[in-house]
N, C-alpha and C positions, 0 to 999 in steps of 0.2 A: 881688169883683175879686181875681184873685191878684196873692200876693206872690213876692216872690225872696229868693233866698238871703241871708243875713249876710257869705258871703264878697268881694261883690261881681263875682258873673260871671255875675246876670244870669238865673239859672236859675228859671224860676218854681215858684209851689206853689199850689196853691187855697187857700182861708179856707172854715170854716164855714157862710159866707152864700152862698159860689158853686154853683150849680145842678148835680149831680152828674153829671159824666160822661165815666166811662172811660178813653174812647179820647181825648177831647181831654189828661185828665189824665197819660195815657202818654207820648203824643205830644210834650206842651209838654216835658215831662222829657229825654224820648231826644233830640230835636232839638236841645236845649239842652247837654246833654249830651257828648254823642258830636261837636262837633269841638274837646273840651277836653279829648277822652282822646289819645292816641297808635293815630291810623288805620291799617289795616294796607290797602296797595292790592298787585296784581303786580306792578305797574312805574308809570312818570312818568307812561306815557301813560295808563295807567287814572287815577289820580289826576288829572289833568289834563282828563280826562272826565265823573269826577266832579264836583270842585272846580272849579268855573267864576270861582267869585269868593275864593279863597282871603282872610282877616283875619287878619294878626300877631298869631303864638304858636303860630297851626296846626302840630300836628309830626305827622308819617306816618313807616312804615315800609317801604321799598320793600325787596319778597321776593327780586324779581328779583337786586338789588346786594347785597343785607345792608345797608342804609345806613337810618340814622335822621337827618330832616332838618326842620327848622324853616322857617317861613313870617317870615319878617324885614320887610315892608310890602313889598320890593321884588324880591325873589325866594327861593328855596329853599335854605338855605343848608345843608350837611350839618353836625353834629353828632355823628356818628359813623361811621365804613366798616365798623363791626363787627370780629369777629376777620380780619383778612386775614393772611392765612399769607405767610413766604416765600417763592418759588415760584423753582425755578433754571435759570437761561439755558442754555442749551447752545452754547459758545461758538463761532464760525466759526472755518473755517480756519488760519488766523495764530497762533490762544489757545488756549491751556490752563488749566484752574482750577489755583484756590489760590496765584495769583501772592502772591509774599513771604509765604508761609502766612498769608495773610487771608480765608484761608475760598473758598468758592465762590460765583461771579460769581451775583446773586440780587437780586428785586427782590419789590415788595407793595406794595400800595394804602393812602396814608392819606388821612389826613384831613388837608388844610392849611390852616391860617386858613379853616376855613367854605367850602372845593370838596375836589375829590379830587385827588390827588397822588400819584407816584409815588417810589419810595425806595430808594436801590440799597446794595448791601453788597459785601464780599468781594474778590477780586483776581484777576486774570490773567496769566498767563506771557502774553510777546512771542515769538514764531517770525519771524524775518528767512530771506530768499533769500540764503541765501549768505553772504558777506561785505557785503552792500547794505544799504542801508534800506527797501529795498523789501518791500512783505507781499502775501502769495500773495491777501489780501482786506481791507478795512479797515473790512470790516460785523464788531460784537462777537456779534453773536447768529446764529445758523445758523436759528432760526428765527424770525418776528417777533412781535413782542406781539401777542397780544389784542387782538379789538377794542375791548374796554371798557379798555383798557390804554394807548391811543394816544394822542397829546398834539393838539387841538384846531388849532396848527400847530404850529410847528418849537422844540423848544427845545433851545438851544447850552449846553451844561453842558460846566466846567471840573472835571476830572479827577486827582488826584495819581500820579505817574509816579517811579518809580528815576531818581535822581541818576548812576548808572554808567551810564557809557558815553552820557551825554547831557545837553545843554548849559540843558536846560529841566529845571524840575521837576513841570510842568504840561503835559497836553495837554487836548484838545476832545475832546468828545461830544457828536454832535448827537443826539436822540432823534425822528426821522422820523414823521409823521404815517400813514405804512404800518408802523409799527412796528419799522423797523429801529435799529439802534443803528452809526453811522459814526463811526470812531476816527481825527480828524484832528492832524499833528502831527511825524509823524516824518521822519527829512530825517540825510543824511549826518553831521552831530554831534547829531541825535536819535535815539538807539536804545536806547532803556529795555526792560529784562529784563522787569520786569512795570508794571501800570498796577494802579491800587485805583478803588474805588466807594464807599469807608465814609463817610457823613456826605453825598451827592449826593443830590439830590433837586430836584425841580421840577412844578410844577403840572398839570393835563391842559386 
């Protein structure tokens, strides 16, 4: 009758007295094995094709994201987004990068508390119509996120804004579930020179 391992995970071994043979010896190993290493699948849905009955502690590696994520009892929780680079907006209309020299308006994929999240940095000049408050457009990105980029629905994120020439120190950012980004806020004693991103961040 075999045994298992000393570690306690189960992994079995034959004894001296068990009937010799191979393939079952192989087999008990790799099966026992291999969903205690770090799986590598293409994507969720392969894994999910695979793994039909997923057990806590399971952890894969999905090729498709770069992300390494753990089986929690109750769903897949990420653990890592891997390196994600920053990657830089190109701003619409209204913006210019490097507002109050804080770098260029830029965003990357993390990891937050166990899902993935999005993370913005840097600044943008304001361009006003004239002497108005008015903005030629009040989308920040000329192009929109990624689809792996997008937020599940709507998130409202609060934004830090120039003190000159406006009454708030704060405006909105909604991040659009088509990937736009809409800069709400400005208004006749709101007209901030530039807005920042440093330390913004929210979930997908």
């Amino acid at each position: 009758m075999p045994l298992t391992d000393g570690y306690g995970q189960n992994v079995p071994y034959p004894t001296l007295t068990d009937k010799p043979n191979a393939q079952n010896l192989g087999q008990g190993i790799v099966e026992n094995i291999v969903p205690k290493t770090v799986m590598t699948f293409a994507s969720a849905n392969v894994r999910g094709a695979t793994i039909t009955a997923p057990t806590p502690g399971m952890t894969t590696w999905l090729k498709d994201v770069g992300r390494l994520e753990v089986y929690d009892g109750s769903g897949w929780a990420v653990v890592t987004a891997g390196t994600s680079t920053w990657k830089t907006i190109t701003p619409g209309p209204s913006f210019s990068q490097n507002g109050n020299s804080q770098g260029n308006f830029q965003y990357r994929l993390i990891n937050l508390f166990g899902e993935m999240g999005l993370m913005f940095r840097g600044g943008l000049n304001v361009s006003y119509i004239g002497s108005t408050s008015n903005l030629v457009s009040n989308k920040l990105n000329l192009v929109p996120l990624p689809l792996g980029s997008r937020p599940s629905t709507l998130r409202t994120l609060v934004i830090p804004c120039s003190d000159a020439s406006s009454a708030r120190v704060t405006l909105k950012m909604d991040v659009q579930t088509d990937g736009d980004l809409i800069l709400y806020g400005t208004q006749s004693d709101t007209k901030p020179p530039w807005i920042g991103f440093n330390g913004v961040f929210c979930s997908l």
